[in-house]
Biopython code that builds the backbone (N, CA, C, O; Angstrom):
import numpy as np
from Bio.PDB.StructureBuilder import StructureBuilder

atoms = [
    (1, "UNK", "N", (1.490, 111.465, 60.292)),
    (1, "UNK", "CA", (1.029, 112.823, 60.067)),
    (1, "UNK", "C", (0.465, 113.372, 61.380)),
    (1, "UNK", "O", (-0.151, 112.722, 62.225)),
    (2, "UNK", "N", (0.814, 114.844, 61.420)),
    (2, "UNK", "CA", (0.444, 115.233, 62.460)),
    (2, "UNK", "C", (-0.873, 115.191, 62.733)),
    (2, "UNK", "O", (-1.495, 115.049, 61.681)),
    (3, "UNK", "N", (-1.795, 115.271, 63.966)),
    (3, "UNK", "CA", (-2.935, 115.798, 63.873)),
    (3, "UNK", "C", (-3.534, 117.078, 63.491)),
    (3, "UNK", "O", (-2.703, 117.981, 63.403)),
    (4, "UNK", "N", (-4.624, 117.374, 63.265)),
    (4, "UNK", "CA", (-4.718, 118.270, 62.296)),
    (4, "UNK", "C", (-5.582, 119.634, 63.446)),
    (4, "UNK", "O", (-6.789, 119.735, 63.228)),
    (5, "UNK", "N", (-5.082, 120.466, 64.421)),
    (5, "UNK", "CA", (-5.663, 121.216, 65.504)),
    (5, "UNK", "C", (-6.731, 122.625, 64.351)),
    (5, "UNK", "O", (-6.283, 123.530, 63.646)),
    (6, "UNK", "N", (-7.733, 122.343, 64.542)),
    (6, "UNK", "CA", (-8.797, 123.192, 63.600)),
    (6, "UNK", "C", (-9.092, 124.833, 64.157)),
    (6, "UNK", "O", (-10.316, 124.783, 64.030)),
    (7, "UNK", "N", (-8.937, 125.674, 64.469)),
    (7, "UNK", "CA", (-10.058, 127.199, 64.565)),
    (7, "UNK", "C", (-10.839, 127.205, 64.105)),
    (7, "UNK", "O", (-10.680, 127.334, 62.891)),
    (8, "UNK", "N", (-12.011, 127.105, 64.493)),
    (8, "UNK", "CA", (-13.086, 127.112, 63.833)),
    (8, "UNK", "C", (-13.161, 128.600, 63.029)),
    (8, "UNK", "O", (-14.142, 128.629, 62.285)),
    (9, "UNK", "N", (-12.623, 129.434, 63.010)),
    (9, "UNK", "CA", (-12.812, 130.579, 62.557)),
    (9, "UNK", "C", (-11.593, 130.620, 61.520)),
    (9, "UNK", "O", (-11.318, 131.547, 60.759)),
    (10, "UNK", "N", (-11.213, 129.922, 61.605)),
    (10, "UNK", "CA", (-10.624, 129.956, 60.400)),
    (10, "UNK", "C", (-11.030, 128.842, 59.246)),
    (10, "UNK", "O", (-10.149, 128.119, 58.781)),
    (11, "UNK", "N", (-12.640, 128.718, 58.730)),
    (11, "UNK", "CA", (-12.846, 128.046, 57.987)),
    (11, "UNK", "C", (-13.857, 128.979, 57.955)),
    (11, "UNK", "O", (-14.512, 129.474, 58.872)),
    (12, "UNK", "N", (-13.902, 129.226, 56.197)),
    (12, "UNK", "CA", (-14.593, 129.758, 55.298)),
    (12, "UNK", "C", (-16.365, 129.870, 55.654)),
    (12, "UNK", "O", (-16.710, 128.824, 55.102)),
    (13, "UNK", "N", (-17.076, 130.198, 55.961)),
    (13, "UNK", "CA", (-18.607, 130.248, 56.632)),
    (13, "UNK", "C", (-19.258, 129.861, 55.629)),
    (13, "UNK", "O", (-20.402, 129.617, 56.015)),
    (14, "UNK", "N", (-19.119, 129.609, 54.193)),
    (14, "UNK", "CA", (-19.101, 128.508, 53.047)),
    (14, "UNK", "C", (-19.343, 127.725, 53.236)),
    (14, "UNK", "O", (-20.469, 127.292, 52.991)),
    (15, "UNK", "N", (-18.288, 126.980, 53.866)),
    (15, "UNK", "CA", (-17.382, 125.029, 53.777)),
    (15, "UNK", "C", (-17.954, 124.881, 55.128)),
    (15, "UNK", "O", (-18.059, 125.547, 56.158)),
    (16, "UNK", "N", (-18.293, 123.662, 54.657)),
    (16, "UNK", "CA", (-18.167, 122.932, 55.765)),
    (16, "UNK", "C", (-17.103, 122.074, 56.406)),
    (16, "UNK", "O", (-16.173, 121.710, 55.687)),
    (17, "UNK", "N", (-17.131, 121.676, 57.777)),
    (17, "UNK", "CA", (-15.749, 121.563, 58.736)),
    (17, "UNK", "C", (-15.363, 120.216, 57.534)),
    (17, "UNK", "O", (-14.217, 120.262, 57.087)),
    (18, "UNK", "N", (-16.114, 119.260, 57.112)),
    (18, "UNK", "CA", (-15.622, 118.111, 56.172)),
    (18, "UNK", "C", (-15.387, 118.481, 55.173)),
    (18, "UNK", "O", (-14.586, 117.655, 54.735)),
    (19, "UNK", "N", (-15.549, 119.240, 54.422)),
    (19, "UNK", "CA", (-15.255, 120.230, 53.170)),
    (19, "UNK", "C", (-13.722, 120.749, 53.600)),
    (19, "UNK", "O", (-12.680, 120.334, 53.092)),
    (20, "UNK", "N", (-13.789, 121.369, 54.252)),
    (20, "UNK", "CA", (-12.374, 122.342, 54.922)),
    (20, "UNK", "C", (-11.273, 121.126, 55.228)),
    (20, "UNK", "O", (-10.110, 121.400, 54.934)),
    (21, "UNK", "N", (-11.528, 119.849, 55.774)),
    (21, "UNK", "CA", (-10.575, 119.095, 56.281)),
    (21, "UNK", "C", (-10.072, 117.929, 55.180)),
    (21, "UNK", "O", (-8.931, 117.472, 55.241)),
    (22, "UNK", "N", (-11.159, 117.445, 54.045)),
    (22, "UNK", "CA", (-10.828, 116.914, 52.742)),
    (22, "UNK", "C", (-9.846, 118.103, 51.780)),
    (22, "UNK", "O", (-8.884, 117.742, 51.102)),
    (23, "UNK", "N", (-10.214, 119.247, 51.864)),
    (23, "UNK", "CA", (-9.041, 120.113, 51.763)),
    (23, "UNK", "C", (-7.618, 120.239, 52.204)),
    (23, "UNK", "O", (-6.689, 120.210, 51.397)),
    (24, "UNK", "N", (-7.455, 120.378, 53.490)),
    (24, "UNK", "CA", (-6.651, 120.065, 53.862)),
    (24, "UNK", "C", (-5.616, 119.070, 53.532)),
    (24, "UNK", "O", (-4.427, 119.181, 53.231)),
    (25, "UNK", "N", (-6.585, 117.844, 53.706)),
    (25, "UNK", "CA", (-5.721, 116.192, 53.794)),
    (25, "UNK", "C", (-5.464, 116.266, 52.268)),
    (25, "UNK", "O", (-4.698, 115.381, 51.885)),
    (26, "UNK", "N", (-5.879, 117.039, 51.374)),
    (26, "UNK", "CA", (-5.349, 117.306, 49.390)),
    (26, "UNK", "C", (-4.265, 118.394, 49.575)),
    (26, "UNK", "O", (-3.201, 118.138, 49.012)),
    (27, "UNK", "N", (-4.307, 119.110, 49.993)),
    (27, "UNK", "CA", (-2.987, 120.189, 50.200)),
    (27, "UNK", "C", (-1.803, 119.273, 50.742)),
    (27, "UNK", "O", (-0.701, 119.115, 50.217)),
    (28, "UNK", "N", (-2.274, 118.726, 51.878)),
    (28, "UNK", "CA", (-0.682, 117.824, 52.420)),
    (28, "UNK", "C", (-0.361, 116.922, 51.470)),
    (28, "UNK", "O", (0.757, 116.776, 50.977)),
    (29, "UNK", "N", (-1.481, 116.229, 51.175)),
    (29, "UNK", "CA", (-1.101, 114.942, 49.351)),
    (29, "UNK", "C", (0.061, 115.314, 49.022)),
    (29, "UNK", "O", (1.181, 114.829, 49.187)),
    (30, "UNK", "N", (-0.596, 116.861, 48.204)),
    (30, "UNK", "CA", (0.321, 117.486, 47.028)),
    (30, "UNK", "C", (1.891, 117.532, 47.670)),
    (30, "UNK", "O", (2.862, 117.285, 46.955)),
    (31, "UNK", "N", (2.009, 117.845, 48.964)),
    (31, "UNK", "CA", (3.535, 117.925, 49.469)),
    (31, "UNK", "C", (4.035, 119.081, 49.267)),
    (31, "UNK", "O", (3.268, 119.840, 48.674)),
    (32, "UNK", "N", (5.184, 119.566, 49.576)),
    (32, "UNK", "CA", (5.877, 120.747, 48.954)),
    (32, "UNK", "C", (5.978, 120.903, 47.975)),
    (32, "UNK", "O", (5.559, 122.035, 47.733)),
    (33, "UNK", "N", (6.492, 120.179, 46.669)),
    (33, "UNK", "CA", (6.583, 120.900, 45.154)),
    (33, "UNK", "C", (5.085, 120.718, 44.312)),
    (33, "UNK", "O", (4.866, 121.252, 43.225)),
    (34, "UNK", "N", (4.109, 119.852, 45.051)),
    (34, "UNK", "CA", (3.054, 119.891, 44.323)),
    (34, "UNK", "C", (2.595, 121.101, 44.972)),
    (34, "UNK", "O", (2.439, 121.873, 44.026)),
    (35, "UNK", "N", (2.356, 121.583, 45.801)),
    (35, "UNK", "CA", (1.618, 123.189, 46.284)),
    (35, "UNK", "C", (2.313, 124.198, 45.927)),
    (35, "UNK", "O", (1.759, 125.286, 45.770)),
    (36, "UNK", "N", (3.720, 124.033, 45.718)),
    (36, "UNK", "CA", (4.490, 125.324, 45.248)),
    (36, "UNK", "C", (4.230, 124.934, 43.536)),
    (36, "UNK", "O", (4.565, 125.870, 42.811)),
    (37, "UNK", "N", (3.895, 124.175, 43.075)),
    (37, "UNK", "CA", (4.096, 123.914, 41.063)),
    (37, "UNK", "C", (2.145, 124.515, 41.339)),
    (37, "UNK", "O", (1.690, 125.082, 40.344)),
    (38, "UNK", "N", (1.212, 124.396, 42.481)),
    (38, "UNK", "CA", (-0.075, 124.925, 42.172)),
    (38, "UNK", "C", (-0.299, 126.542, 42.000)),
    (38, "UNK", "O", (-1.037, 127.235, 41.299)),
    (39, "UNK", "N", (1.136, 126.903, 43.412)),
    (39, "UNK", "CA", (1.034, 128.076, 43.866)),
    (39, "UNK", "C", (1.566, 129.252, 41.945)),
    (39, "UNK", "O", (1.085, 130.214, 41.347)),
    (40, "UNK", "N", (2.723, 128.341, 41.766)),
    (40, "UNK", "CA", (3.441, 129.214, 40.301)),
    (40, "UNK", "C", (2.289, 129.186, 39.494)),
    (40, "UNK", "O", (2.128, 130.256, 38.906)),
    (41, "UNK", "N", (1.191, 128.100, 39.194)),
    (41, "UNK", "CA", (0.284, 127.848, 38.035)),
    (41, "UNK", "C", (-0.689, 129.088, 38.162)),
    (41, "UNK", "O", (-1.155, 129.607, 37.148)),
    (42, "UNK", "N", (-1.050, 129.655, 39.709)),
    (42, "UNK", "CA", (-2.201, 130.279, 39.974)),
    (42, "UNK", "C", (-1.490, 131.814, 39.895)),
    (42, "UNK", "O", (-2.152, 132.816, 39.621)),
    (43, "UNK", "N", (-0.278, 131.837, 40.130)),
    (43, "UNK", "CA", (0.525, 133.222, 39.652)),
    (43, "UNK", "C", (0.195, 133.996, 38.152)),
    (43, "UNK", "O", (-0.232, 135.078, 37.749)),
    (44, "UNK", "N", (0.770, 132.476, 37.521)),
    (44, "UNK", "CA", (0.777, 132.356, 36.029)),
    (44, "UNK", "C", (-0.801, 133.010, 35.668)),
    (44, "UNK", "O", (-0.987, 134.115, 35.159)),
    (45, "UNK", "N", (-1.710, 132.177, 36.009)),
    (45, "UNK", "CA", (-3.148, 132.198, 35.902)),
    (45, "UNK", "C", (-3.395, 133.738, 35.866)),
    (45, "UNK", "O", (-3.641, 134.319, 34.809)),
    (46, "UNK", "N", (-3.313, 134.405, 37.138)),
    (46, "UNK", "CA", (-3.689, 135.560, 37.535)),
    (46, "UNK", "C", (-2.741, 136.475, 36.760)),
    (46, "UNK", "O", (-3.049, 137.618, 37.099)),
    (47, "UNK", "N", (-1.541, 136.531, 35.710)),
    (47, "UNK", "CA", (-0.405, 137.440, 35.353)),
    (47, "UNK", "C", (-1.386, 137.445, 34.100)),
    (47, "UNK", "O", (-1.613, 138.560, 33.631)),
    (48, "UNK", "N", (-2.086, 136.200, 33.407)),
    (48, "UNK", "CA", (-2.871, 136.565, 32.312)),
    (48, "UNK", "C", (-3.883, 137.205, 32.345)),
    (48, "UNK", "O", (-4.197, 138.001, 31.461)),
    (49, "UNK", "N", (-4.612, 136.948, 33.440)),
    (49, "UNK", "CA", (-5.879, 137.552, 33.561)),
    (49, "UNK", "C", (-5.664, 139.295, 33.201)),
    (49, "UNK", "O", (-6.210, 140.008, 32.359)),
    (50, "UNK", "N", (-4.411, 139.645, 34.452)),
    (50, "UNK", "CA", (-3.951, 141.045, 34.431)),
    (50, "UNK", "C", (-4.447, 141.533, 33.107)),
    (50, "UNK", "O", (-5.352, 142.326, 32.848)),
    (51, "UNK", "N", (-3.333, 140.622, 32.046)),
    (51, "UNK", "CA", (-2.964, 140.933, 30.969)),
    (51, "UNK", "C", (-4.314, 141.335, 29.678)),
    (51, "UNK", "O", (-4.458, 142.299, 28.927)),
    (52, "UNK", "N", (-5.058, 140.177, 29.885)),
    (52, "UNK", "CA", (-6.167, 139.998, 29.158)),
    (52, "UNK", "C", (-7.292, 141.769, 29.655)),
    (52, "UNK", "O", (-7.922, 142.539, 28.930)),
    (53, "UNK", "N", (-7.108, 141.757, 30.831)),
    (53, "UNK", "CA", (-7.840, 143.103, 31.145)),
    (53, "UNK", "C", (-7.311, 144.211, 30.876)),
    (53, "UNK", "O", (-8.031, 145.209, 30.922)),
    (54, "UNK", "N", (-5.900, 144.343, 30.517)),
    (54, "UNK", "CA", (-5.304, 145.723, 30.680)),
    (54, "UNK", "C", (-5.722, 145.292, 28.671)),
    (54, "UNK", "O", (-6.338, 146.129, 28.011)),
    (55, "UNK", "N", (-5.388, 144.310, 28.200)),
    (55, "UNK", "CA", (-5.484, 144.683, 26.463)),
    (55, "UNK", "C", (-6.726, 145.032, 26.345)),
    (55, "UNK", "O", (-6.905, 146.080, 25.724)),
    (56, "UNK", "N", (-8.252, 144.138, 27.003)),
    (56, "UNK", "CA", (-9.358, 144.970, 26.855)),
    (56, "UNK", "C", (-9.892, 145.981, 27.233)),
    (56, "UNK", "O", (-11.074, 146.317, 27.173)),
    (57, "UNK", "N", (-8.681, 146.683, 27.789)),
    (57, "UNK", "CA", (-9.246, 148.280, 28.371)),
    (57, "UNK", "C", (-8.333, 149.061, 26.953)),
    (57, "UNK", "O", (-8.773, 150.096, 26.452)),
    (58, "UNK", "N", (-7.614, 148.691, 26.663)),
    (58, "UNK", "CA", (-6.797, 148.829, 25.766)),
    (58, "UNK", "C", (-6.121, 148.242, 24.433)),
    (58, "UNK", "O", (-4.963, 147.895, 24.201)),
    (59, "UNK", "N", (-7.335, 148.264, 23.611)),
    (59, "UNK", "CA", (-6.949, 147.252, 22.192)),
    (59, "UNK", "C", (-6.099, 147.716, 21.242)),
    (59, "UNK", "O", (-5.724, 147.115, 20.236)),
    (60, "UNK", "N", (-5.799, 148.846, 21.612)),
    (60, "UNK", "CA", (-5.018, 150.148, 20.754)),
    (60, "UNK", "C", (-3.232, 149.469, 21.192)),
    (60, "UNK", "O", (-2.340, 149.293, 20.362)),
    (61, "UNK", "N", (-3.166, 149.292, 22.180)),
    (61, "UNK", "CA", (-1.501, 149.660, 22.547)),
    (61, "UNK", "C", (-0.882, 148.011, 22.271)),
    (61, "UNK", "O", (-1.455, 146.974, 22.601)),
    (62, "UNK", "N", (0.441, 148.133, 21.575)),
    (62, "UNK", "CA", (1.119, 147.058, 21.423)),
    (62, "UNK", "C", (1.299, 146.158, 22.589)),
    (62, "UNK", "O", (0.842, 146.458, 23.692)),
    (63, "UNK", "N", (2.212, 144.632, 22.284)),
    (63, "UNK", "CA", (2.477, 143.975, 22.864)),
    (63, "UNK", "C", (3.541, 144.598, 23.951)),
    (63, "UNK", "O", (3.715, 143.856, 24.918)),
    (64, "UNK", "N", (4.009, 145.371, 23.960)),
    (64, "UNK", "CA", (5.301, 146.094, 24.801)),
    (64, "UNK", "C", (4.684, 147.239, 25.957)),
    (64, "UNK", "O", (5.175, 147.539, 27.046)),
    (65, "UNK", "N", (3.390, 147.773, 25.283)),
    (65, "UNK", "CA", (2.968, 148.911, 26.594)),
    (65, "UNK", "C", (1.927, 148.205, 27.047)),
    (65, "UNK", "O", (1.033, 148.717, 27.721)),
    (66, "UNK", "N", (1.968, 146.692, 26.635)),
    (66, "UNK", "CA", (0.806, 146.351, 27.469)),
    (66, "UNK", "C", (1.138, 145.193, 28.486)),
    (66, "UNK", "O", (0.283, 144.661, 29.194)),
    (67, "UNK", "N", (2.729, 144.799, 28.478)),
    (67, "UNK", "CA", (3.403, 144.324, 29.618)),
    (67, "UNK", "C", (3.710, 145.431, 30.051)),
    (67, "UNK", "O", (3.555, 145.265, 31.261)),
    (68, "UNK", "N", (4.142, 146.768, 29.869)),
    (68, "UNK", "CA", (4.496, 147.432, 31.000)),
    (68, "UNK", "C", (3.660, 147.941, 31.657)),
    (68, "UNK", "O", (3.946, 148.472, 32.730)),
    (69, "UNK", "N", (2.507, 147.909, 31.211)),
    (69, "UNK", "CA", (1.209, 148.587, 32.467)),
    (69, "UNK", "C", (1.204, 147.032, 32.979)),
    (69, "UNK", "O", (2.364, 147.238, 33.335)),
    (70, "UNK", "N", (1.033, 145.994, 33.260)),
    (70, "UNK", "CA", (1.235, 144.443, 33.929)),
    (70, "UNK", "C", (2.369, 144.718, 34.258)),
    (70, "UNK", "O", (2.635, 143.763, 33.528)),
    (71, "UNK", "N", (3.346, 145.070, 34.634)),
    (71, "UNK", "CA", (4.363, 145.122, 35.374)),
    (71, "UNK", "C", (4.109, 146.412, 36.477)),
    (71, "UNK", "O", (4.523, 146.280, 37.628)),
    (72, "UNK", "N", (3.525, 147.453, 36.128)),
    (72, "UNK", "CA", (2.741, 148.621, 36.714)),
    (72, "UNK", "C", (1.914, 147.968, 37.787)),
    (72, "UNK", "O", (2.115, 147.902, 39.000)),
    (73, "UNK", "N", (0.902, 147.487, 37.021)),
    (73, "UNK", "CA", (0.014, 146.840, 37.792)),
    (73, "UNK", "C", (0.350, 145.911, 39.020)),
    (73, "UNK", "O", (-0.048, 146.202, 40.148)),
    (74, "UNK", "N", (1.111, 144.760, 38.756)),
    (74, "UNK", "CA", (1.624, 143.998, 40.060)),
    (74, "UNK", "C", (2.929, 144.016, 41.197)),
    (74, "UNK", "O", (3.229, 143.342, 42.183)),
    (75, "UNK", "N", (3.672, 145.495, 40.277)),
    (75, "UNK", "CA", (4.637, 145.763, 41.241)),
    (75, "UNK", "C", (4.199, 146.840, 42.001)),
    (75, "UNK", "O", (5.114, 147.228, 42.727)),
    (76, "UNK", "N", (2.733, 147.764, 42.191)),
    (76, "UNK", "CA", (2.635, 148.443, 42.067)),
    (76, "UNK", "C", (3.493, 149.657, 41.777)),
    (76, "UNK", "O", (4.712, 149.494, 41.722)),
    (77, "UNK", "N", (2.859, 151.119, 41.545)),
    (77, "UNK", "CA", (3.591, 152.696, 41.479)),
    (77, "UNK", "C", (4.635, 152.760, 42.022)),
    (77, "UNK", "O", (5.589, 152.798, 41.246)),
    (78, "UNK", "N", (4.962, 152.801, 43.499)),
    (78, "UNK", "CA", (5.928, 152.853, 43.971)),
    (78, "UNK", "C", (7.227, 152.166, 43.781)),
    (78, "UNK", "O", (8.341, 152.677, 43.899)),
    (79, "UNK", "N", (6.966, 151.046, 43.497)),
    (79, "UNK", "CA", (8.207, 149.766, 42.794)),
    (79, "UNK", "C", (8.529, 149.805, 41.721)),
    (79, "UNK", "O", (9.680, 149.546, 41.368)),
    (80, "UNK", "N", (7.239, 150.263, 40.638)),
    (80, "UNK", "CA", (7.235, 150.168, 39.243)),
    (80, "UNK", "C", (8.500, 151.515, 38.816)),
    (80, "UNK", "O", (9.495, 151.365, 38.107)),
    (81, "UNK", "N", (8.011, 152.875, 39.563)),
    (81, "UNK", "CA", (8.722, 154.028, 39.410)),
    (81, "UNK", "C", (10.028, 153.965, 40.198)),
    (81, "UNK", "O", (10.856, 154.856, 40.011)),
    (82, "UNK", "N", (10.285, 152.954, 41.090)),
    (82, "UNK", "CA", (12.232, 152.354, 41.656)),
    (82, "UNK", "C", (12.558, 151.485, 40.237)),
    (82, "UNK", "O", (13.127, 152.000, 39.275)),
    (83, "UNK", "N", (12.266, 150.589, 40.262)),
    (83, "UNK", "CA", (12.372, 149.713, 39.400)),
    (83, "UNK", "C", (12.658, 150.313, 37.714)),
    (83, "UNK", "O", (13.309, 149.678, 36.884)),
    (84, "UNK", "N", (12.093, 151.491, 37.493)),
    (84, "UNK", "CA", (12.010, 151.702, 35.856)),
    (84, "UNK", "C", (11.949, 153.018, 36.123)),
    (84, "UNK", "O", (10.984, 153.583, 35.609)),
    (85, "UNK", "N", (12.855, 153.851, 36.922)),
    (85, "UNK", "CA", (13.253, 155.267, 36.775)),
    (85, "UNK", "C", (12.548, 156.093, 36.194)),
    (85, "UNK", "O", (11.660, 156.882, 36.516)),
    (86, "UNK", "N", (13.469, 155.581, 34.592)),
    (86, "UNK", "CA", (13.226, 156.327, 32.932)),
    (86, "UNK", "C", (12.395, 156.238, 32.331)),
    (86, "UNK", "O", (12.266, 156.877, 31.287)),
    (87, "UNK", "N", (11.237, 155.125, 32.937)),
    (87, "UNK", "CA", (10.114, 154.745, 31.968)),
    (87, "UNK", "C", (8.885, 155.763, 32.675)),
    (87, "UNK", "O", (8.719, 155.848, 33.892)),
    (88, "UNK", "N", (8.096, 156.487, 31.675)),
    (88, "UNK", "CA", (6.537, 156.842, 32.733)),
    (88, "UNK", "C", (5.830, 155.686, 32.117)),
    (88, "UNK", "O", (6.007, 155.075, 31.063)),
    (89, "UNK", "N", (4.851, 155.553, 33.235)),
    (89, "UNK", "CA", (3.593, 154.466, 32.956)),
    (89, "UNK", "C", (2.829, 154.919, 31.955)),
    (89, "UNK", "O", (2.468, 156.031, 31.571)),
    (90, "UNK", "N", (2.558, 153.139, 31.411)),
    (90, "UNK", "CA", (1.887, 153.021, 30.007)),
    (90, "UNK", "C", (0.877, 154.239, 29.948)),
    (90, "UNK", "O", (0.584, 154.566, 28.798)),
    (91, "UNK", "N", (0.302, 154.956, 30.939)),
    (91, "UNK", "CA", (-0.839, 155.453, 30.624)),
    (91, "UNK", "C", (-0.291, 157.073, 30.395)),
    (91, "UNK", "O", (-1.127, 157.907, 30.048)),
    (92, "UNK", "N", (1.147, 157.488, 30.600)),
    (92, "UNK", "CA", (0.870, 158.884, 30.179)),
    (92, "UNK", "C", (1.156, 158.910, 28.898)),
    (92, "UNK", "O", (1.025, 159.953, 28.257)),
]
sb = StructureBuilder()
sb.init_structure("model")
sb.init_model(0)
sb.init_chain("A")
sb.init_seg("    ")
for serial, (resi, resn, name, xyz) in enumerate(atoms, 1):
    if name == "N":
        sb.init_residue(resn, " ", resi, " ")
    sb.init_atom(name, np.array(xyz, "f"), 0.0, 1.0, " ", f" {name:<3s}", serial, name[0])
structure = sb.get_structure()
């Protein structure tokens, strides 16, 4: 394994440099499909959260306008309105 060349500025003013580098040496562990299967889990994670906030701003609207404001939400406006022409957002 390579050596591990540090910036000090690039560690969190939090962590400490042994904190930051036991980090590290767990990120390389995991390897490529264990950091990419963490990276999809924390996607996943955060697509519910979306979800869970847009239904409690909104307990009224079905299962269907409340993925399309979550699709609103993370593609933002500009993508959402390429992407879905014909549709206006959940909110008009």
């Amino acid at each position: 394994m390579e050596p591990l060349l540090i910036d000090m500025e690039s560690i969190p003013k939090d962590t400490s440099r042994e904190a930051f580098l036991k980090q590290i040496e767990v990120l390389r562990d995991l390897g490529t499909s264990g950091r990419a299967a963490m990276a999809l889990e924390f996607s996943r994670d955060l697509r519910q959260i979306v979800k869970d906030g847009v239904r409690h701003r909104h307990p009224d609207w079905d299962e269907a306008r409340v993925q399309q404001e979550v699709l609103r939400i993370v593609l933002g406006d500009r993508l959402y309105s390429e992407a879905f022409r014909n549709k206006k957002p959940a909110d008009e």
